[in-house]
Biopython code that builds the backbone (N, CA, C, O; Angstrom):
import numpy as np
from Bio.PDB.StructureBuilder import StructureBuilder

atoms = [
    (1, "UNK", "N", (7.810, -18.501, 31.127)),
    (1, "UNK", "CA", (7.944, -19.480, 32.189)),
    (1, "UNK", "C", (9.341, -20.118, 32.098)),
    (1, "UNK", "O", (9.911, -19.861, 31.038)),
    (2, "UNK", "N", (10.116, -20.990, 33.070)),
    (2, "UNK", "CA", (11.157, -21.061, 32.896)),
    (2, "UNK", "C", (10.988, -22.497, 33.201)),
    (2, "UNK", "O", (10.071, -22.927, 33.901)),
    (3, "UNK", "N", (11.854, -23.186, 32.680)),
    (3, "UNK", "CA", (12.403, -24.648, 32.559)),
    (3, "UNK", "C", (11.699, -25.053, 33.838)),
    (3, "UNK", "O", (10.591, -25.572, 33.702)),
    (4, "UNK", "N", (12.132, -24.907, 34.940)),
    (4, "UNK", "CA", (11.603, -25.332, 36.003)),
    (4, "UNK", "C", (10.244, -25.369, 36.220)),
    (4, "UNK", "O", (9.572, -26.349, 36.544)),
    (5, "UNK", "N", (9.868, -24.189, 36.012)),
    (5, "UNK", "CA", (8.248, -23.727, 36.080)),
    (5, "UNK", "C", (7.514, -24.813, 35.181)),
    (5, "UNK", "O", (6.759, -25.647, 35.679)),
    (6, "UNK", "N", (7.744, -24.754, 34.045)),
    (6, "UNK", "CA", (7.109, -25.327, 33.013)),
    (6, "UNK", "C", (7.260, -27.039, 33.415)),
    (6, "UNK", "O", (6.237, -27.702, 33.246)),
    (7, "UNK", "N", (8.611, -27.828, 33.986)),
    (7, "UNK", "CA", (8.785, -29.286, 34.168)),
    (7, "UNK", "C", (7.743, -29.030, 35.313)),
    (7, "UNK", "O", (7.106, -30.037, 35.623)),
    (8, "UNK", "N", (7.413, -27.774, 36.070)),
    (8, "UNK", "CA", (6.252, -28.343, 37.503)),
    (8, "UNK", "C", (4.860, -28.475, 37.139)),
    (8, "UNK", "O", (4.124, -29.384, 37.523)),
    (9, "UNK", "N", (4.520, -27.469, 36.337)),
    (9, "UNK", "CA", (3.155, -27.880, 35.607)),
    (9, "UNK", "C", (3.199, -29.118, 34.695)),
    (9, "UNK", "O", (2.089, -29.483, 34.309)),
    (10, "UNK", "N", (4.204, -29.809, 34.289)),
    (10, "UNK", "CA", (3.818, -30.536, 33.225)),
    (10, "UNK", "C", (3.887, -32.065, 34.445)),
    (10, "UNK", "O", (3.752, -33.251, 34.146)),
    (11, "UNK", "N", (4.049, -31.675, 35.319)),
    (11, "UNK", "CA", (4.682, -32.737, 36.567)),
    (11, "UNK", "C", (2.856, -33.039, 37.257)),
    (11, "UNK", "O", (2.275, -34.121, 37.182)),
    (12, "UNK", "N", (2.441, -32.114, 37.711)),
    (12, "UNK", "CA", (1.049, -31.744, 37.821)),
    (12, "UNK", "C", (-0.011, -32.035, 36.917)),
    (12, "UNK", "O", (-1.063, -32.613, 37.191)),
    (13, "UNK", "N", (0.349, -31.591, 35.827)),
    (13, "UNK", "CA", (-0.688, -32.345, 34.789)),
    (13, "UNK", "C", (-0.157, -33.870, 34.107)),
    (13, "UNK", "O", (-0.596, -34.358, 33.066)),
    (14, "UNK", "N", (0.760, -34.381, 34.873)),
    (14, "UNK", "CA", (1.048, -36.237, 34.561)),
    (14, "UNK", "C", (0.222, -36.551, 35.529)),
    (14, "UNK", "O", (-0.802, -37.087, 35.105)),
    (15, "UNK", "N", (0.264, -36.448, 36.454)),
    (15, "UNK", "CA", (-0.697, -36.644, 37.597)),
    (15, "UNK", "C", (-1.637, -36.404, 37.734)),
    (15, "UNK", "O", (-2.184, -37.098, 38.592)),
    (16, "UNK", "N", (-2.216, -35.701, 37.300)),
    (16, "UNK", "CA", (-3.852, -35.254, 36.869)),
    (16, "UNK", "C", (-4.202, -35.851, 35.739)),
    (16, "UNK", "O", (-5.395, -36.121, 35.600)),
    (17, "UNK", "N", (-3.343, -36.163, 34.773)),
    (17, "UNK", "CA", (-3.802, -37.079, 33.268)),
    (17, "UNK", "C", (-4.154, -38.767, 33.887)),
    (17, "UNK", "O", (-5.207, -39.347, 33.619)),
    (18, "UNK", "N", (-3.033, -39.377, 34.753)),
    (18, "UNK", "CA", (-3.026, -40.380, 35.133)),
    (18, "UNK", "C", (-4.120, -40.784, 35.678)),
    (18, "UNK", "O", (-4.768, -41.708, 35.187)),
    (19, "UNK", "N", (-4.546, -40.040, 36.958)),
    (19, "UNK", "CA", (-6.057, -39.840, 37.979)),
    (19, "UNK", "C", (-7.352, -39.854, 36.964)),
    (19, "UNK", "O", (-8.452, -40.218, 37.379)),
    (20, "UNK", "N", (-7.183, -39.506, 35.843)),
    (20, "UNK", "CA", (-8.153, -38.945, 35.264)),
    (20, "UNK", "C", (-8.439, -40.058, 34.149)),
    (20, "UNK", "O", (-9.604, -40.343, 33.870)),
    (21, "UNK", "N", (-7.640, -40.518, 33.681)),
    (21, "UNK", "CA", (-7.298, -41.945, 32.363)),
    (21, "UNK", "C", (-7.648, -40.996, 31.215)),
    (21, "UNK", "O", (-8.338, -41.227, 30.221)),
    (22, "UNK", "N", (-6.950, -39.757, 31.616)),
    (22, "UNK", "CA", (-6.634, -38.903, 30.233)),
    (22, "UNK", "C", (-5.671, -39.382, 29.389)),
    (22, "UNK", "O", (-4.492, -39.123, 29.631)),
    (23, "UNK", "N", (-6.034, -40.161, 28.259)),
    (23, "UNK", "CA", (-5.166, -40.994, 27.435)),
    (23, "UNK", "C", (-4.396, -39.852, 26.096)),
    (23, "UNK", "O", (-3.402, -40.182, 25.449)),
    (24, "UNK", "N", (-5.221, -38.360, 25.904)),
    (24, "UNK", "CA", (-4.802, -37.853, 25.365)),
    (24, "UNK", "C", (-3.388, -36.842, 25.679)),
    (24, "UNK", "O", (-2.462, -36.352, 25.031)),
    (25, "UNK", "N", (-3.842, -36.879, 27.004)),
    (25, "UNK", "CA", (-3.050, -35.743, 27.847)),
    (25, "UNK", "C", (-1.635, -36.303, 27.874)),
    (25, "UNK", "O", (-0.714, -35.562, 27.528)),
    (26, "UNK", "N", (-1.352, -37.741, 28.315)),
    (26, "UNK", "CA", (-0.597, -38.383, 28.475)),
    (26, "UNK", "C", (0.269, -38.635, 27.156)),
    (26, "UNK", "O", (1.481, -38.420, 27.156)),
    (27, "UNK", "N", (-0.566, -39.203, 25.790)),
    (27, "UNK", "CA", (0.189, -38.873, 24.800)),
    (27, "UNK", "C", (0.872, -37.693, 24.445)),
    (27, "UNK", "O", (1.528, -37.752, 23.405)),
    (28, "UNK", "N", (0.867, -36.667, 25.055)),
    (28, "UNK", "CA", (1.161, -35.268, 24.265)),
    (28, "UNK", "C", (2.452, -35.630, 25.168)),
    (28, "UNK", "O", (3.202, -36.287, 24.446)),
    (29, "UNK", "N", (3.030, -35.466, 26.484)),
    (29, "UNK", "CA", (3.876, -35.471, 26.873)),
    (29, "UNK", "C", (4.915, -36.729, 26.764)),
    (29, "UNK", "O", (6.058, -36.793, 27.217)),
    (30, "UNK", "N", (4.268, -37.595, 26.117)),
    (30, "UNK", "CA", (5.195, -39.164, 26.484)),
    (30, "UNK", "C", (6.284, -38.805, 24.569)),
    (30, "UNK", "O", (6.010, -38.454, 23.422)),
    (31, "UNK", "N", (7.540, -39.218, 25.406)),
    (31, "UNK", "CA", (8.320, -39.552, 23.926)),
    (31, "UNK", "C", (8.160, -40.710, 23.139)),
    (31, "UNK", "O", (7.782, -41.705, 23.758)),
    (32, "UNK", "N", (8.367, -40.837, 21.852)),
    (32, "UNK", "CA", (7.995, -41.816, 21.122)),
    (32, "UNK", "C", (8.943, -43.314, 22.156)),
    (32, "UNK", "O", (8.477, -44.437, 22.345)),
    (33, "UNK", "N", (9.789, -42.989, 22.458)),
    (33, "UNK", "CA", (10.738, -43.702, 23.311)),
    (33, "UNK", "C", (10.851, -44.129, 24.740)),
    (33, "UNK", "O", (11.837, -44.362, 25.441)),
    (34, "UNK", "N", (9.278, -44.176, 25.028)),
    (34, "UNK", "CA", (8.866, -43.777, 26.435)),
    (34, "UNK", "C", (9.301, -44.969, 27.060)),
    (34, "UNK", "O", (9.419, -45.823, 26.181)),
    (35, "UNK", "N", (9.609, -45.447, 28.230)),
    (35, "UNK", "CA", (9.421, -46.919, 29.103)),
    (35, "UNK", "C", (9.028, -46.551, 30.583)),
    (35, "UNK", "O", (9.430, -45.463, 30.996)),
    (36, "UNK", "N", (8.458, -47.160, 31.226)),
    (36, "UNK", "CA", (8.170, -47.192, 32.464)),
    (36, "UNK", "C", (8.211, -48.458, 33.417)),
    (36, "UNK", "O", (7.305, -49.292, 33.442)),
    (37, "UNK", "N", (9.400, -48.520, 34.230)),
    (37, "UNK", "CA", (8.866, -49.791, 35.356)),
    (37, "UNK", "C", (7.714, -49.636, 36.597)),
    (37, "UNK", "O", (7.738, -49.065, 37.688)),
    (38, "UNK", "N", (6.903, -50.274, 36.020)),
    (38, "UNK", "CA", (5.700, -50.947, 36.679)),
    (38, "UNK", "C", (5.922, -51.336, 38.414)),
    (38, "UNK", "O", (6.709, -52.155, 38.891)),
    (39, "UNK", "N", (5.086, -50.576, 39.027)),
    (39, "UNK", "CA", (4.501, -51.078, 40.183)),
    (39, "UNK", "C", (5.313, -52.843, 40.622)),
    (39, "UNK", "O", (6.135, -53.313, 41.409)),
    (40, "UNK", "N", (4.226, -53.371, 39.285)),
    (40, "UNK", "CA", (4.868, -55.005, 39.365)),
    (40, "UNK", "C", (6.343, -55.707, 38.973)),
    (40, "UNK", "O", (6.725, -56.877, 38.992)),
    (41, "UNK", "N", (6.988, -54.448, 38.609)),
    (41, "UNK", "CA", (8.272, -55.080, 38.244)),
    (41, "UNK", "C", (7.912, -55.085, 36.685)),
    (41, "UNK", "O", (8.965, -55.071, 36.048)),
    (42, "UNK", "N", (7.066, -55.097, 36.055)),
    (42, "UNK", "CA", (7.011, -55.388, 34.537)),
    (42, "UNK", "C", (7.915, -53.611, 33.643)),
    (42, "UNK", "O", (7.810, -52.501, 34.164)),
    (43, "UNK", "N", (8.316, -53.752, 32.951)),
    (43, "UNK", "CA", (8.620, -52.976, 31.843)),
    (43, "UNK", "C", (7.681, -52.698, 30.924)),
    (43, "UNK", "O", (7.272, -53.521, 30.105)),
    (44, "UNK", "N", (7.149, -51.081, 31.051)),
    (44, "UNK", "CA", (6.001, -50.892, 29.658)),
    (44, "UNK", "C", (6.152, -50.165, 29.023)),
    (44, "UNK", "O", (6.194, -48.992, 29.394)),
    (45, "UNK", "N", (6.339, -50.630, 27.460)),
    (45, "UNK", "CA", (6.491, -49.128, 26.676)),
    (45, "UNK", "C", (5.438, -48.013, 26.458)),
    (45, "UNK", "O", (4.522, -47.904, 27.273)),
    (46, "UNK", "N", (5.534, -47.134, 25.339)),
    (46, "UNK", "CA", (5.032, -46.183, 25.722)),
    (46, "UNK", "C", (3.266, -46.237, 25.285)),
    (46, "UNK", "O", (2.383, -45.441, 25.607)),
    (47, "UNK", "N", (3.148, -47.872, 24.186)),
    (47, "UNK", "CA", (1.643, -47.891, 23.746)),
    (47, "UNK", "C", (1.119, -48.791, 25.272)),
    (47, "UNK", "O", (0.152, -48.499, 25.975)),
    (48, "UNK", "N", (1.981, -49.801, 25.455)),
    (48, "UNK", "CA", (1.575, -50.206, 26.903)),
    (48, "UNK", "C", (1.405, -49.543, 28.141)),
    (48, "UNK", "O", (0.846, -50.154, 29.051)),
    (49, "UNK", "N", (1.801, -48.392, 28.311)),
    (49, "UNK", "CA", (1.483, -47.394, 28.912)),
    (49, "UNK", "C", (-0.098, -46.586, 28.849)),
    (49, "UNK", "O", (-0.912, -46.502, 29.768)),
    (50, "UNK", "N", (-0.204, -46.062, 27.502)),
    (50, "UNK", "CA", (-1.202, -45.546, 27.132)),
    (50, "UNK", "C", (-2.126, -46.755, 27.404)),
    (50, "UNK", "O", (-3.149, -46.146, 27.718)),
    (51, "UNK", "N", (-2.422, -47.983, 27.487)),
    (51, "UNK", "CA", (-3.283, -48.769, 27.545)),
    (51, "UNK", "C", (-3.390, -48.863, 29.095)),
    (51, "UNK", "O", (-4.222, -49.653, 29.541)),
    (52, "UNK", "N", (-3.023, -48.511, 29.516)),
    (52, "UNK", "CA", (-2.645, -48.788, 30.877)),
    (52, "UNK", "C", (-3.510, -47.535, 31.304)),
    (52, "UNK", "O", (-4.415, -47.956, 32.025)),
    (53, "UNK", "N", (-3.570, -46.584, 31.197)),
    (53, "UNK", "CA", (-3.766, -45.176, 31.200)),
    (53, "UNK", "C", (-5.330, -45.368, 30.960)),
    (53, "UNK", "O", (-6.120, -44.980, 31.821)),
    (54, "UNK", "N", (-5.742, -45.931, 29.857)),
    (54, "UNK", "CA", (-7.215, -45.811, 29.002)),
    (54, "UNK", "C", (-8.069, -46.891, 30.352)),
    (54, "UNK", "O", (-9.212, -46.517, 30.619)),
    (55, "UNK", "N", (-7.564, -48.095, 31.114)),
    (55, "UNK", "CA", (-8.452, -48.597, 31.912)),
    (55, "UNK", "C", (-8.719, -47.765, 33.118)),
    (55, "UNK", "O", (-8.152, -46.922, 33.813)),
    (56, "UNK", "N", (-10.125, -48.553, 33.015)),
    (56, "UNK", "CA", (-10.569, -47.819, 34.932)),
    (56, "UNK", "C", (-9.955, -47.026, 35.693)),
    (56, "UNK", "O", (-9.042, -47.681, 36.196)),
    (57, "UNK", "N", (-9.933, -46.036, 36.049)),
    (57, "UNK", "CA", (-9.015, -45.897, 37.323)),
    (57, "UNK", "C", (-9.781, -46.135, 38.778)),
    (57, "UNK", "O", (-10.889, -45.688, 39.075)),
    (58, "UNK", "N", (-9.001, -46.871, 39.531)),
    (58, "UNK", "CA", (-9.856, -47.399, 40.843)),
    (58, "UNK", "C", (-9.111, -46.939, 41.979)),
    (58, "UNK", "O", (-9.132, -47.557, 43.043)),
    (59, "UNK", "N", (-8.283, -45.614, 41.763)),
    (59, "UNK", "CA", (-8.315, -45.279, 42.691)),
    (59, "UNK", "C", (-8.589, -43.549, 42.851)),
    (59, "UNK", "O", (-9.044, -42.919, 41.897)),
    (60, "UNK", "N", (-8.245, -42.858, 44.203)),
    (60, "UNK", "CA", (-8.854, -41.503, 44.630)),
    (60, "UNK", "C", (-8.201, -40.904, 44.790)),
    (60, "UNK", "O", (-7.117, -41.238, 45.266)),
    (61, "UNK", "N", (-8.523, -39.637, 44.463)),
    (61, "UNK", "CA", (-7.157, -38.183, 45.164)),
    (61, "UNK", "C", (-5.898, -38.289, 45.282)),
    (61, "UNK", "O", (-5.186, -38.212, 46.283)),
    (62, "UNK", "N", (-5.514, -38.577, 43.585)),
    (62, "UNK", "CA", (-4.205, -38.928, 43.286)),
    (62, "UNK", "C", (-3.410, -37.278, 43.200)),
    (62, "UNK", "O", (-3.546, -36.326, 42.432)),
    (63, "UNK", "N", (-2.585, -37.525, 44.354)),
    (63, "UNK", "CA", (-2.144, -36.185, 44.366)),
    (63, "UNK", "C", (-0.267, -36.708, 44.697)),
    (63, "UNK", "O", (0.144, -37.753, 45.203)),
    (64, "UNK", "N", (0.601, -35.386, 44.123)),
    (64, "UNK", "CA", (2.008, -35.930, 44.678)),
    (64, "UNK", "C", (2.548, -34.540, 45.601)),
    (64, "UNK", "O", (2.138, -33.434, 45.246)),
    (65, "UNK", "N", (3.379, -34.642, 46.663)),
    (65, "UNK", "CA", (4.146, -34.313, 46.882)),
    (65, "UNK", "C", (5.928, -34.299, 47.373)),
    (65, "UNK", "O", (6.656, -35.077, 46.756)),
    (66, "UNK", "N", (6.248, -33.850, 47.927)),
    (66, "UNK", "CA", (7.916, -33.982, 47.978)),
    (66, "UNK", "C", (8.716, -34.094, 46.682)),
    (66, "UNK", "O", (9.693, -34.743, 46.308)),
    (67, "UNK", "N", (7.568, -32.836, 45.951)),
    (67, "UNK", "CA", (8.830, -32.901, 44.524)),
    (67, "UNK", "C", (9.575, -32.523, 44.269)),
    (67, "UNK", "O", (9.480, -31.302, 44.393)),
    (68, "UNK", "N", (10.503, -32.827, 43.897)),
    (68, "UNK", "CA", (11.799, -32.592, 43.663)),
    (68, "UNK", "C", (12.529, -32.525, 41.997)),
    (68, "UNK", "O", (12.835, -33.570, 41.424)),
    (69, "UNK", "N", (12.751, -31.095, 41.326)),
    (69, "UNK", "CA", (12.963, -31.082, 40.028)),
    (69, "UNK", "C", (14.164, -30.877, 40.071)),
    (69, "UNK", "O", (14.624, -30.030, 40.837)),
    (70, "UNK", "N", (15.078, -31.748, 39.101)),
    (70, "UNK", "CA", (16.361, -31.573, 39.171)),
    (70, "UNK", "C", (17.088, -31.530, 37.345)),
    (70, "UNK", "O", (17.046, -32.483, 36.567)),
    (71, "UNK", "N", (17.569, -30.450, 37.116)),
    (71, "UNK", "CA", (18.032, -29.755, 36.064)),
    (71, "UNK", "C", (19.539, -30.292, 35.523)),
    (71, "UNK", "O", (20.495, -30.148, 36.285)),
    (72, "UNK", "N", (19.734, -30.882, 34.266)),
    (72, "UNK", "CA", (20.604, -31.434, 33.632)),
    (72, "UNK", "C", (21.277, -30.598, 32.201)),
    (72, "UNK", "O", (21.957, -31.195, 31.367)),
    (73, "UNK", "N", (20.988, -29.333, 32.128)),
    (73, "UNK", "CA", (20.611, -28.956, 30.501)),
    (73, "UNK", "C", (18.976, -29.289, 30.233)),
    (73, "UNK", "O", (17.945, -29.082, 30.874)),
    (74, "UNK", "N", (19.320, -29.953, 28.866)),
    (74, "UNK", "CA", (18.039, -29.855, 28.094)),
    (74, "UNK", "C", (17.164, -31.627, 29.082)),
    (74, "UNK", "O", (16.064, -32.077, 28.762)),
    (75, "UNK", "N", (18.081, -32.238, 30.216)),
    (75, "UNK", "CA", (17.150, -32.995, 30.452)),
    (75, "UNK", "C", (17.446, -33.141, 32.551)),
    (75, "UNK", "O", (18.430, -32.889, 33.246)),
    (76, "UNK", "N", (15.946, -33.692, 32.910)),
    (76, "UNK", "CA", (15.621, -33.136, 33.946)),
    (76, "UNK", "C", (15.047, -34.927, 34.532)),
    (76, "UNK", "O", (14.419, -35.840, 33.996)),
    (77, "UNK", "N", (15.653, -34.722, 35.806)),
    (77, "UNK", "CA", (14.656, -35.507, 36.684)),
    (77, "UNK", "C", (13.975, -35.082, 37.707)),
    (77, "UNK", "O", (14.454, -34.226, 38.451)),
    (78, "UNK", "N", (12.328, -35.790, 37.980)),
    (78, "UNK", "CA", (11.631, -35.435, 39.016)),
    (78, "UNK", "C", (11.385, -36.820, 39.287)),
    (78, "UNK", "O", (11.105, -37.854, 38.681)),
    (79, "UNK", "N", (11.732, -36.181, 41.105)),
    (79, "UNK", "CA", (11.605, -37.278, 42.048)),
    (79, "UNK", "C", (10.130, -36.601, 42.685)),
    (79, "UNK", "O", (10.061, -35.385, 42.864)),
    (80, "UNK", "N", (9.175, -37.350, 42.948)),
    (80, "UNK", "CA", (8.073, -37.158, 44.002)),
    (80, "UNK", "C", (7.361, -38.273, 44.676)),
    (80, "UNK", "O", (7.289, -39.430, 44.262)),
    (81, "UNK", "N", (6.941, -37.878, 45.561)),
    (81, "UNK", "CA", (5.933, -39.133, 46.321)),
    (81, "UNK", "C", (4.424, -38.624, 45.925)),
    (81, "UNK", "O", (3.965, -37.509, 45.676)),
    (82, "UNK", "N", (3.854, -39.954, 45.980)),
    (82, "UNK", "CA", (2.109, -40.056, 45.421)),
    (82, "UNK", "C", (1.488, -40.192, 47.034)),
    (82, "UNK", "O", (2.015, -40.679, 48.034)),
    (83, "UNK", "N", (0.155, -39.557, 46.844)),
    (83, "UNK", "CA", (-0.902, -39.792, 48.289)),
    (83, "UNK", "C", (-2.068, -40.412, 47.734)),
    (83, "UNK", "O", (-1.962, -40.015, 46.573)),
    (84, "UNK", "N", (-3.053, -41.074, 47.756)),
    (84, "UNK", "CA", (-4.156, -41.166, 47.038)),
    (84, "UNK", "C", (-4.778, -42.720, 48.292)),
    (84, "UNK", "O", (-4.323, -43.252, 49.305)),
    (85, "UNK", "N", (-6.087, -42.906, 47.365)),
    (85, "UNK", "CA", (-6.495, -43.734, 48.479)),
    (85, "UNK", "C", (-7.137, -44.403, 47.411)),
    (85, "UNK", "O", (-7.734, -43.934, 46.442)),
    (86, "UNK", "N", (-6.839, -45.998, 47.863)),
    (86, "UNK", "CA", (-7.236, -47.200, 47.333)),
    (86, "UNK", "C", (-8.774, -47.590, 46.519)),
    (86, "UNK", "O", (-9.792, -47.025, 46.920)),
    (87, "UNK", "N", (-8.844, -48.471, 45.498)),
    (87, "UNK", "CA", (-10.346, -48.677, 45.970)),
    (87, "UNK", "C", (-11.387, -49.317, 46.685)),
    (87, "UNK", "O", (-12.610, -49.310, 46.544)),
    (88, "UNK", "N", (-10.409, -50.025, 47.705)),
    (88, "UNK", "CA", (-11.002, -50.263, 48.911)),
    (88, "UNK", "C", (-11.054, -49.345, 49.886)),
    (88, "UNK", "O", (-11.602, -49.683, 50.934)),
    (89, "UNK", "N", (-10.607, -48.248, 49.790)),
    (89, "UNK", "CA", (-10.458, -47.309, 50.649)),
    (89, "UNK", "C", (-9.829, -46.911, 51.571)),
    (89, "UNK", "O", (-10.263, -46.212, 52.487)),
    (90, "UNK", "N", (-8.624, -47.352, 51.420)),
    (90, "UNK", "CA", (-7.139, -47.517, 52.176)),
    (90, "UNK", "C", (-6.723, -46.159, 52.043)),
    (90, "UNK", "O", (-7.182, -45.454, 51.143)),
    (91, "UNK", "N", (-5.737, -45.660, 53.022)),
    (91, "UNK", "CA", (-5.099, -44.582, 51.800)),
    (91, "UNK", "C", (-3.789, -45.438, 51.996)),
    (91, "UNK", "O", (-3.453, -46.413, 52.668)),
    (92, "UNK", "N", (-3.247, -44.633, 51.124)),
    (92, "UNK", "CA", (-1.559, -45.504, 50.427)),
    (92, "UNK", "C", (-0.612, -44.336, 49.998)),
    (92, "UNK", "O", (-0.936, -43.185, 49.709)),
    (93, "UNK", "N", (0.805, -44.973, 50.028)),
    (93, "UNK", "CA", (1.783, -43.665, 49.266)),
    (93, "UNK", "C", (2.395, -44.425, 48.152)),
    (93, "UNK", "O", (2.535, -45.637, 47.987)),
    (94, "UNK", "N", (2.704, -43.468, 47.475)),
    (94, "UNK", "CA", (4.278, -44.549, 46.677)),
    (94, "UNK", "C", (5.063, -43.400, 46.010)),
    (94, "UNK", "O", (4.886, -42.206, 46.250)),
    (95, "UNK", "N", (5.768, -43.809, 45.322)),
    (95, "UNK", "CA", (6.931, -42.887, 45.058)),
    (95, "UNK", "C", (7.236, -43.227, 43.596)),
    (95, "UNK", "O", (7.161, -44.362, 43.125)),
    (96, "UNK", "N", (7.685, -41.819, 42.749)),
    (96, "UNK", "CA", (8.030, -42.056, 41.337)),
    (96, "UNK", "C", (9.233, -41.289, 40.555)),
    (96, "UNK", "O", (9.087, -40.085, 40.764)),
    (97, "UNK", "N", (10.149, -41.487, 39.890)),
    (97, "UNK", "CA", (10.702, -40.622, 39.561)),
    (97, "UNK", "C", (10.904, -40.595, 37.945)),
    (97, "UNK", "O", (11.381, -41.542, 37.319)),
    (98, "UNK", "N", (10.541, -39.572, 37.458)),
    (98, "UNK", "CA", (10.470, -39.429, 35.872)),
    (98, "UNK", "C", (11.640, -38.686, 35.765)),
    (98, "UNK", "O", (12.283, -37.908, 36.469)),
    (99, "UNK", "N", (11.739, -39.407, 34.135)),
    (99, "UNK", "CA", (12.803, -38.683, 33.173)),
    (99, "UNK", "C", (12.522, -37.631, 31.965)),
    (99, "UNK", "O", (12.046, -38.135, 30.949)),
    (100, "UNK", "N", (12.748, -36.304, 31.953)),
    (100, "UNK", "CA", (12.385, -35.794, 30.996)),
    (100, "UNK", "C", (13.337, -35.127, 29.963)),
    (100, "UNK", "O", (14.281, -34.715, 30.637)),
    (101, "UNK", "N", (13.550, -34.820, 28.665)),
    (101, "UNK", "CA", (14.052, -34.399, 28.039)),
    (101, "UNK", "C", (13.343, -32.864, 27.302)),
    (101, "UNK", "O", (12.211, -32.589, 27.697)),
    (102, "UNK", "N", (13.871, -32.082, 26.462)),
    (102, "UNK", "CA", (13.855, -30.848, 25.925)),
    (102, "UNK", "C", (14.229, -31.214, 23.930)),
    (102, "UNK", "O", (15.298, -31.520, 23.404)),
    (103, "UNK", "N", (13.272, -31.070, 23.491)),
    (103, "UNK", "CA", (13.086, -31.384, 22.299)),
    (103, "UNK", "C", (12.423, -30.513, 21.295)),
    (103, "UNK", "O", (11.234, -30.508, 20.978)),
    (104, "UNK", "N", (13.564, -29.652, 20.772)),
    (104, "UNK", "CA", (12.492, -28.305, 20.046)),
    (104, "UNK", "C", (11.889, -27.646, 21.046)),
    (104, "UNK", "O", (10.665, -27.604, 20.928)),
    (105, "UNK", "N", (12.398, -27.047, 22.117)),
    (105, "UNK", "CA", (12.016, -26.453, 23.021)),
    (105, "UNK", "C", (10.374, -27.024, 23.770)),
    (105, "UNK", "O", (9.632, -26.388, 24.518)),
    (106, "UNK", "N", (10.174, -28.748, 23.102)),
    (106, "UNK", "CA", (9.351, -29.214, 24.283)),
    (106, "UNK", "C", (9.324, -30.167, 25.096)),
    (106, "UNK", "O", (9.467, -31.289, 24.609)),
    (107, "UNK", "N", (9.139, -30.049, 26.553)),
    (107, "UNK", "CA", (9.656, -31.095, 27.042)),
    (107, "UNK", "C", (8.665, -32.323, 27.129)),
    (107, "UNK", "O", (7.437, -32.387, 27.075)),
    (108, "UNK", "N", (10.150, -33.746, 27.361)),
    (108, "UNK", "CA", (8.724, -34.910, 27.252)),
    (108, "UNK", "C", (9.171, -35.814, 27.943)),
    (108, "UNK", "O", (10.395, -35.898, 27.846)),
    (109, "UNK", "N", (8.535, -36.816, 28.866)),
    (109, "UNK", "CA", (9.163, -37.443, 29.663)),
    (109, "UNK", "C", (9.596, -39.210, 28.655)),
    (109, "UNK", "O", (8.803, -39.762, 27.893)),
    (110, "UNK", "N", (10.458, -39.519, 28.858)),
    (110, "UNK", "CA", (11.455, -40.535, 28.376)),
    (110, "UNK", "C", (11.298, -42.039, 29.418)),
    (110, "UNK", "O", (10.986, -43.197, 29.141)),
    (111, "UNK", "N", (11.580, -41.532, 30.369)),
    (111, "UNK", "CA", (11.498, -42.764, 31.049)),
    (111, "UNK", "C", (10.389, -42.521, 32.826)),
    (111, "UNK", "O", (10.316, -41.424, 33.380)),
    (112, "UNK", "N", (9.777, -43.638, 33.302)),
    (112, "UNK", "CA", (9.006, -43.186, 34.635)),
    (112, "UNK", "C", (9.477, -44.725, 34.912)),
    (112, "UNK", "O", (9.768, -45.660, 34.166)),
    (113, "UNK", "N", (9.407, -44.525, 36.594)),
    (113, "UNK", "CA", (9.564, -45.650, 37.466)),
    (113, "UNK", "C", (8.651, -45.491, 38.907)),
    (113, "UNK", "O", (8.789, -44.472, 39.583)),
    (114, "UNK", "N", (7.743, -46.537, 39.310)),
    (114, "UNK", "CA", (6.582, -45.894, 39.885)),
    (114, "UNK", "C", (6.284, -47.305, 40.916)),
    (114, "UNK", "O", (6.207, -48.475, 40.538)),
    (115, "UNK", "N", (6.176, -46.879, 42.044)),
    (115, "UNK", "CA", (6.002, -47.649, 42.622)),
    (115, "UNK", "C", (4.771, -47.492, 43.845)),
    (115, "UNK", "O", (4.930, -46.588, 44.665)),
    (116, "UNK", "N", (3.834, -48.172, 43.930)),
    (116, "UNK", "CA", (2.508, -48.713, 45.108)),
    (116, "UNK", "C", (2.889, -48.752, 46.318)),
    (116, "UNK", "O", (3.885, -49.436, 46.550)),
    (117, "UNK", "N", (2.268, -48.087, 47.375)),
    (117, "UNK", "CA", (2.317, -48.445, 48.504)),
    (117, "UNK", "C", (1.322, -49.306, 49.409)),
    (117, "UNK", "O", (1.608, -49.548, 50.582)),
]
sb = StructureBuilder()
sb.init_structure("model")
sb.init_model(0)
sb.init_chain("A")
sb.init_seg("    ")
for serial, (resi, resn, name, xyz) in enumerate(atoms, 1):
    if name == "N":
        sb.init_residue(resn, " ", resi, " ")
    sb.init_atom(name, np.array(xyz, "f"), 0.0, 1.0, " ", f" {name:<3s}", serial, name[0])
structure = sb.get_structure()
């Protein structure tokens, strides 16, 4: 599989770990160095993340498209938009773009920025 291939499945299964409050799935890919800005503006590292991950999920058919993988060497950004529907039953978009790096030939995302529609 090639760099690309492999950042789209692993892009697919963040998004399926997330939907799911797969707390394990999510650890395998997050760097020890992880941060993410929050929806709310807050900054979370990567155990505040995982906690974040382990509650409820209240919402539906968390799916992304308009992705966009973009190749640096050993590190990569993906830009995509989210579709999913509320748990009031809204549907909603928002948009995210992760940072990933190449580490011993595995990749792991470093930084995410994620925002609610």
């Amino acid at each position: 599989m090639t760099d690309q291939e492999t950042l789209a499945a692993l892009n697919s299964d963040f998004i399926d770990y997330v939907q799911n409050g797969d707390v394990k799935g999510v650890d395998e890919i997050l760097a020890d160095e992880f941060y993410a800005s929050s929806p709310d503006g807050s900054l979370v590292d990567r155990a505040g993340f995982l906690a974040e991950t382990a509650k409820p999920v209240t919402i539906k058919g968390l799916k992304a498209d308009q992705v966009i993988i973009r190749m640096f060497g050993d590190t990569a950004i993906i830009h995509g938009r989210t579709n999913y529907t509320t748990a009031e039953g809204r549907a909603a978009q928002g948009r995210y773009t992760d940072v990933w790096v190449k580490r011993a030939g595995k990749w792991l995302t470093v930084a995410a920025h994620i925002t609610l529609g």
